[in-house]
C-alpha positions in Angstrom: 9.1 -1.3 7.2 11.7 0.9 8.6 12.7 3.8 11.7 14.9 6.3 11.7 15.6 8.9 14.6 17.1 11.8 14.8 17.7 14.3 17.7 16.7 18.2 16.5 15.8 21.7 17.7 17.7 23.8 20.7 17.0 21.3 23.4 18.4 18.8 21.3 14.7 16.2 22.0 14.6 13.0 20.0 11.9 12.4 17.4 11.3 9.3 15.2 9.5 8.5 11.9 8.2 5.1 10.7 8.4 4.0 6.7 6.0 1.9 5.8 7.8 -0.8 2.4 7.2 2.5 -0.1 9.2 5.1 2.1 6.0 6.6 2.6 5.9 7.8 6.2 3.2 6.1 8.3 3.8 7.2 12.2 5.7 9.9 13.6 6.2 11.7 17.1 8.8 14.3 18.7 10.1 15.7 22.0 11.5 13.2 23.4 14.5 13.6 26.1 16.5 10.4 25.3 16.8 8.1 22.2 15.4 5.1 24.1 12.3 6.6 25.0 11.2 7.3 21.2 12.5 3.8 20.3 9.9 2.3 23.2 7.3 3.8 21.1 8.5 3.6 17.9 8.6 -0.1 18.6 5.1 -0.5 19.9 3.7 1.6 17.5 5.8 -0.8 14.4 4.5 -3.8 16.4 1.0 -2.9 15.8 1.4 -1.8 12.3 3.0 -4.9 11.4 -0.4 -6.7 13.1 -2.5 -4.8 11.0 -3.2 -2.0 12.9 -3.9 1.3 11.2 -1.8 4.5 12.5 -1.4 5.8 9.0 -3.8 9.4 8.9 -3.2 9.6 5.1 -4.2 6.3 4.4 -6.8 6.3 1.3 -10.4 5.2 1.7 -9.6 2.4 -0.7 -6.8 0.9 1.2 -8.9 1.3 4.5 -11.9 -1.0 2.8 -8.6 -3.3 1.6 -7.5 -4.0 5.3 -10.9 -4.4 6.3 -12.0 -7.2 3.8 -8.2 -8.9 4.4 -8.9 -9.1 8.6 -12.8 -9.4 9.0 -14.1 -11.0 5.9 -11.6 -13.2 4.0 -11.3 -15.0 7.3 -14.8 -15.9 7.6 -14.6 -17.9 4.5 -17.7 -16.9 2.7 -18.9 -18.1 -0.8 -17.1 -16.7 -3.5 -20.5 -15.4 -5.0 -20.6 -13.1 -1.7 -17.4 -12.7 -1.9 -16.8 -11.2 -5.4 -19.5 -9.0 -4.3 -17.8 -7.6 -2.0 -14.7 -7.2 -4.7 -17.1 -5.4 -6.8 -18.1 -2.6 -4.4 -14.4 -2.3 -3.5 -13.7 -2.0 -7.2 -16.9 1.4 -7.3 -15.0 2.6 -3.9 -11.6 2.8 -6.0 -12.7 4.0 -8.9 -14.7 6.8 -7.4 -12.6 8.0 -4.4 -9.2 7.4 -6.3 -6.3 8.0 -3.8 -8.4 9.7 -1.5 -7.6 10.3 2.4 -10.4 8.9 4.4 -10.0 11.1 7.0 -10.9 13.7 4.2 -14.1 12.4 2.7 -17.0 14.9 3.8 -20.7 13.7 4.0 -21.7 15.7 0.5 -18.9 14.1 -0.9 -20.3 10.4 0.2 -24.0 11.4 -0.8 -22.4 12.0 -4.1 -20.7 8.6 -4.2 -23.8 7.2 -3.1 -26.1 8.8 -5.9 -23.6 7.5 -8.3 -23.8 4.0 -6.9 -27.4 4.2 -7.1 -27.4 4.9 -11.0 -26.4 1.6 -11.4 -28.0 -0.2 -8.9 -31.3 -0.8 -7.0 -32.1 0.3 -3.4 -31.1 -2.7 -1.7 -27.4 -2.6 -3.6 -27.4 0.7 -2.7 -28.2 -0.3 1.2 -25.5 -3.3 1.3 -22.9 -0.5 -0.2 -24.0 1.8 2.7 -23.6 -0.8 5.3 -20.3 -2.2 4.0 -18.9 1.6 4.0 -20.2 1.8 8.0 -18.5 -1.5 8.6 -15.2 -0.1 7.4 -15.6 3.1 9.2 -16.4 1.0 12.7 -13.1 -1.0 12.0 -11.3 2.2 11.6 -12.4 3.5 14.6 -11.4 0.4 16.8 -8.1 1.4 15.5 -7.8 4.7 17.2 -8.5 6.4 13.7 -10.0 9.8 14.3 -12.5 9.6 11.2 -15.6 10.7 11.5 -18.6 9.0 10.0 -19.6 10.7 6.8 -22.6 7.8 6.5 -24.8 9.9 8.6 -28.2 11.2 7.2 -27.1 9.8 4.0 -30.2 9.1 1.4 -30.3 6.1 -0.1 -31.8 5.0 -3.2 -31.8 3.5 -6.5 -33.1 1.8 -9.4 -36.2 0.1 -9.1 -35.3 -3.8 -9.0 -35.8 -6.0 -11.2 -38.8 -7.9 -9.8 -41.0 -6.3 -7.7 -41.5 -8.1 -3.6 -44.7 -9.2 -4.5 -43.2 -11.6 -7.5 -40.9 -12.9 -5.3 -42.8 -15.1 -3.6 -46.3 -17.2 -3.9 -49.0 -15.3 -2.5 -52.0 -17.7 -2.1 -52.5 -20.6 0.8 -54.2 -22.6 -1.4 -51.3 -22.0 -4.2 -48.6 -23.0 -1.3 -51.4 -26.1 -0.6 -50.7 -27.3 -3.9 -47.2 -26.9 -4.5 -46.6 -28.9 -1.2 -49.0 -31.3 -2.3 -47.8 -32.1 -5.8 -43.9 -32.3 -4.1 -45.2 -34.8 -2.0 -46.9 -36.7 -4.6 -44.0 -37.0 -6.6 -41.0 -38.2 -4.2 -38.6 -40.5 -6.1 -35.0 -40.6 -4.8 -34.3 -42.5 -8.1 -35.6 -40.1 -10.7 -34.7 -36.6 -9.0 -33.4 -35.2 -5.2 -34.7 -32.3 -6.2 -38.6 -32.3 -4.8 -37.1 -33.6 -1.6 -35.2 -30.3 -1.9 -37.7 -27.6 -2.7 -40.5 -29.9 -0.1 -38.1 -28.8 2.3 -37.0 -25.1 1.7 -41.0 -24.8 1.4 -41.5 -26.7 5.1 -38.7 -24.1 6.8 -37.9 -21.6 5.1 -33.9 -22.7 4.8 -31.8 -20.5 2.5 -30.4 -22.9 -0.6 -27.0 -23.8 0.2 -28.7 -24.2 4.1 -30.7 -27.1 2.5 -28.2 -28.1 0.8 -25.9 -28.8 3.5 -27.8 -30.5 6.0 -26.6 -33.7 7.3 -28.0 -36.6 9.0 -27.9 -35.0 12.4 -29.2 -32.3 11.7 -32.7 -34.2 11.9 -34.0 -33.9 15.2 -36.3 -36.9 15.2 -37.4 -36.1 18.7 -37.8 -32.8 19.2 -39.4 -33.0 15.5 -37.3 -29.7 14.5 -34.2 -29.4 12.0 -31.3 -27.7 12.8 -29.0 -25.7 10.5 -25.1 -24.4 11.2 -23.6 -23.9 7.9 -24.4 -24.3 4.1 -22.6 -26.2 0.8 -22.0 -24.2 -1.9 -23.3 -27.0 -5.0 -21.5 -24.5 -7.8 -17.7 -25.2 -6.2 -19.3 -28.5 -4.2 -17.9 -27.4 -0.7 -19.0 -26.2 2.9 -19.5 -22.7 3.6 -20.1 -20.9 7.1 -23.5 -20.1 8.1 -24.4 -16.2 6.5 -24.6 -14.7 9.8 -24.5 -16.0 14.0 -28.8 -15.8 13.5 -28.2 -18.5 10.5 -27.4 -21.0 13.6 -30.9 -22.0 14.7 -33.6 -25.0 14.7 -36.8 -25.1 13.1 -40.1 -26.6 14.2 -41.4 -29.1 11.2 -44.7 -31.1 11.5 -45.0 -34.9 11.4 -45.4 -35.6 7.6 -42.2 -33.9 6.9 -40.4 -36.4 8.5 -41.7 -39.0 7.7 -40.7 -38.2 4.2 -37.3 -37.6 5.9 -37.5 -41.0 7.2 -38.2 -43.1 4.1 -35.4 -40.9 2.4 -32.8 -41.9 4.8 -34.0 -45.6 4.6 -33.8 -45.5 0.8 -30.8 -43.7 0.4 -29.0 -46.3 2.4 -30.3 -49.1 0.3 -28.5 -47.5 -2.5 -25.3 -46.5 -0.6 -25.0 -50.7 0.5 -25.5 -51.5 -3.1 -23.0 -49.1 -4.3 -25.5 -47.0 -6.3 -25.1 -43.5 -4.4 -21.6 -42.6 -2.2 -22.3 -40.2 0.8 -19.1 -40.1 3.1 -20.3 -36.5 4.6 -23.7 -37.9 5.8 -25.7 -35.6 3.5 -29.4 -35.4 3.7 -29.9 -34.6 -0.3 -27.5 -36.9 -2.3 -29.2 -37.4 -6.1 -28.9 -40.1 -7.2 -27.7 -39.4 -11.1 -26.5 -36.1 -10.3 -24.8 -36.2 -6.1 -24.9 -32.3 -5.4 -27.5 -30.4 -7.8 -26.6 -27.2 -8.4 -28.8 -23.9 -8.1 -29.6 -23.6 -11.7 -30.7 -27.2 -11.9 -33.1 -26.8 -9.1 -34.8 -23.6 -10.1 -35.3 -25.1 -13.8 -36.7 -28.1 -12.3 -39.3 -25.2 -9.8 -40.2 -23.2 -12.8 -41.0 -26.1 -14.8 -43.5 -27.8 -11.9 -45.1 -23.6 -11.7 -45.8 -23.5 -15.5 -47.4 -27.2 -14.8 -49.5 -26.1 -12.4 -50.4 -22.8 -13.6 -48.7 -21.5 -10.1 -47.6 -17.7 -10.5 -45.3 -16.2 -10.1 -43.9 -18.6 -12.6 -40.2 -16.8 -12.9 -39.8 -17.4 -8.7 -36.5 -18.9 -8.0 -36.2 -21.6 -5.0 -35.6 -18.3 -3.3 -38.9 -17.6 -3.2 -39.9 -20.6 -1.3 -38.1 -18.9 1.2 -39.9 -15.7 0.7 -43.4 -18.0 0.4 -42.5 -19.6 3.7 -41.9 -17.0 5.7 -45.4 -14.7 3.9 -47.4 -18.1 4.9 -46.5 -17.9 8.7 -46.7 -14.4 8.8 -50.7 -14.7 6.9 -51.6 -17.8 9.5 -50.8 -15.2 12.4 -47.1 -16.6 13.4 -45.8 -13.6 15.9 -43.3 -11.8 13.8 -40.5 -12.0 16.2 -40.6 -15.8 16.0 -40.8 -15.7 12.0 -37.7 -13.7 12.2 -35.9 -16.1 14.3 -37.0 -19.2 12.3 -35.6 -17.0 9.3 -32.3 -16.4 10.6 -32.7 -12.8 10.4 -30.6 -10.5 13.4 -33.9 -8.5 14.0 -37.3 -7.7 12.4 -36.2 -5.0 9.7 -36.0 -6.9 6.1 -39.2 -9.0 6.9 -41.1 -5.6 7.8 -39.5 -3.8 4.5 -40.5 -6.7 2.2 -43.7 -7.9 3.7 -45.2 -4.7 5.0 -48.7 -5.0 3.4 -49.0 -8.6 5.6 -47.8 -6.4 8.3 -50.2 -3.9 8.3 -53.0 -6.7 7.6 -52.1 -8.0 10.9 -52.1 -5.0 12.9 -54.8 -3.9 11.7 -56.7 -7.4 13.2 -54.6 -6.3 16.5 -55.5 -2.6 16.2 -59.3 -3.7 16.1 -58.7 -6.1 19.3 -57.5 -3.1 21.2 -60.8 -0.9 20.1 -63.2 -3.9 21.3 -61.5 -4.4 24.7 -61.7 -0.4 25.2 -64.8 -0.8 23.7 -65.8 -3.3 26.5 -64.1 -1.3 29.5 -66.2 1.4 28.7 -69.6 -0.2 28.7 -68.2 -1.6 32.4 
């Protein structure tokens, strides 16, 4: 990065330009009456750009979504499978806007971009593009860049995806009944960790890699609840952050769970004493032939125990226990605010856009309440 100044015009009023490493000019200004006063602000301006700030007004869409992901995501150290994912929609964002200004992008031309992305992907792909693009645009605006947002009234959509909501998850009590039962009947640290696993996911409603990472202390013996604050990632066998500032919560589990919990942690450290299992980190789910199992080994071991007990849908990934735990509390009556919470979710949104059917089962219930206490008033 470079400056040069030079004094022009009749009054003879300095003016400065800033170079960014390609001799591209990135900030410039004029009129001023002495040399020193456009170096002040050359200088403060060159300060910030070496910080990261953006005062470049031709700088491309693509290299705004660049500085974005290199100051607010790398640093939050996500997964890599989140990660690349966010690679992948930067890679669509290059290939489509090219060496486009983003202060030139008009709202037809992002509802085109947006159509294009939807060709290719379903609606909630489509959405996650959408909010990444805000994101950016929210980040350039904290940096004094005068870009409007060309998100506004966009139309999403998309493909249809490739399993519909209602096969993501088990849909009858009795179903979830059975699969908790048959878990519990078939506890055996030394044949498989991986009930103890999917007993739990189904108990709280943990994401994978939140399972996955508990810890000894994340037990709340007294409180009977289970805390979670971050997750392991078993493909590359290393701690991630928690998904979001919601993932940071405690969950409400009932008696039998831990006591399950209790005989685990009393026979996993017969085996760590005899030298049979290693678990420096404290880690709830150690297996015994196999320490961390992965994802793909846990939802081969799931679909197998669905096809045995003729549980549909027999295709649901340990995801869905996720999806069946939080259906279950919201069918038993659970206020949806609190299922939301216990989920880790930032508001009531996704649960209302993929369980809307148990939604409006429940306010209907609430909707008749309301017409028997009117009903009542009345007769008063």
């Amino acid at each position: 990065m470079s400056v040069s100044y030079r004094k022009r015009g009749k009054k003879n009023l300095w003016d400065y330009r800033i170079f960014d490493k390609n001799k591209k000019v990135v900030a410039s200004n004029s009129g001023f009456k002495t040399k020193r006063e456009a170096e002040i602000e050359a200088l403060a301006l060159e300060l910030k750009l070496i910080n990261g700030a953006i005062i470049d007004k031709n700088i491309t869409f693509y290299a705004l979504w660049e500085k974005w992901l290199e100051l607010t995501v790398k640093p939050q150290g996500k997964a890599d499978s989140t990660f690349n994912k966010h690679l992948l929609r930067g890679k669509f964002i290059k290939e489509y806007f090219k060496d486009k200004p983003a202060l030139k992008i008009k709202a037809s031309e992002y509802q085109g971009f947006i159509n294009k992305y939807a060709e290719t992907n379903c609606r909630d792909n489509v959405s996650r593009m959408n909010a990444e693009i805000r994101n950016v645009i929210v980040f350039a605006k904290r940096d004094k860049l005068n870009i409007e947002d060309f998100t506004e009234g966009v139309i999403i959509s998309g493909r249809p995806p490739k399993k519909r909501k209602d096969e993501k998850y088990i849909h009858s009590f009795q179903d979830y009944q059975k699969l908790v039962t048959y878990l519990e009947q078939n506890l055996d640290l030394a044949t498989s960790i991986v009930p103890y696993l999917l007993l739990i996911q189904l108990k709280t409603g943990m994401r994978a890699g939140e399972v996955a990472g508990l810890t000894w202390d994340c037990i709340l013996w007294e409180s009977s609840e289970i805390k979670t604050y971050r997750r392991y990632d078993t493909a590359r066998k290393r701690w991630a952050n928690p998904k979001t500032e919601e993932s940071i919560r405690t969950i409400p589990v009932d008696n039998d769970t831990l006591t399950i919990l209790k005989k685990l942690k009393q026979e996993q450290t017969v085996f760590i004493e005899n030298g049979t299992i290693t678990n420096h980190e404290n880690m709830v789910l150690v297996d015994l032939n196999y320490k961390i199992v992965t994802n793909a080994g846990i939802n081969k071991h799931l679909k197998q125990i669905l096809k045995d007990l003729k549980i549909y849908p027999q295709t649901m990934t340990s995801t869905g226990l996720r999806h069946t735990y939080c259906s279950t509390m919201l069918g038993m009556g659970v206020d949806i605010w609190a299922v939301s919470k216990l989920m880790g979710h930032r508001d009531i949104k996704q649960i209302t856009e993929t369980y809307g059917h148990l939604i409006k089962e429940k306010a209907d219930i609430e909707n008749n309440k309301v017409r028997a206490v009117l009903t009542s008033l009345v007769k008063k």
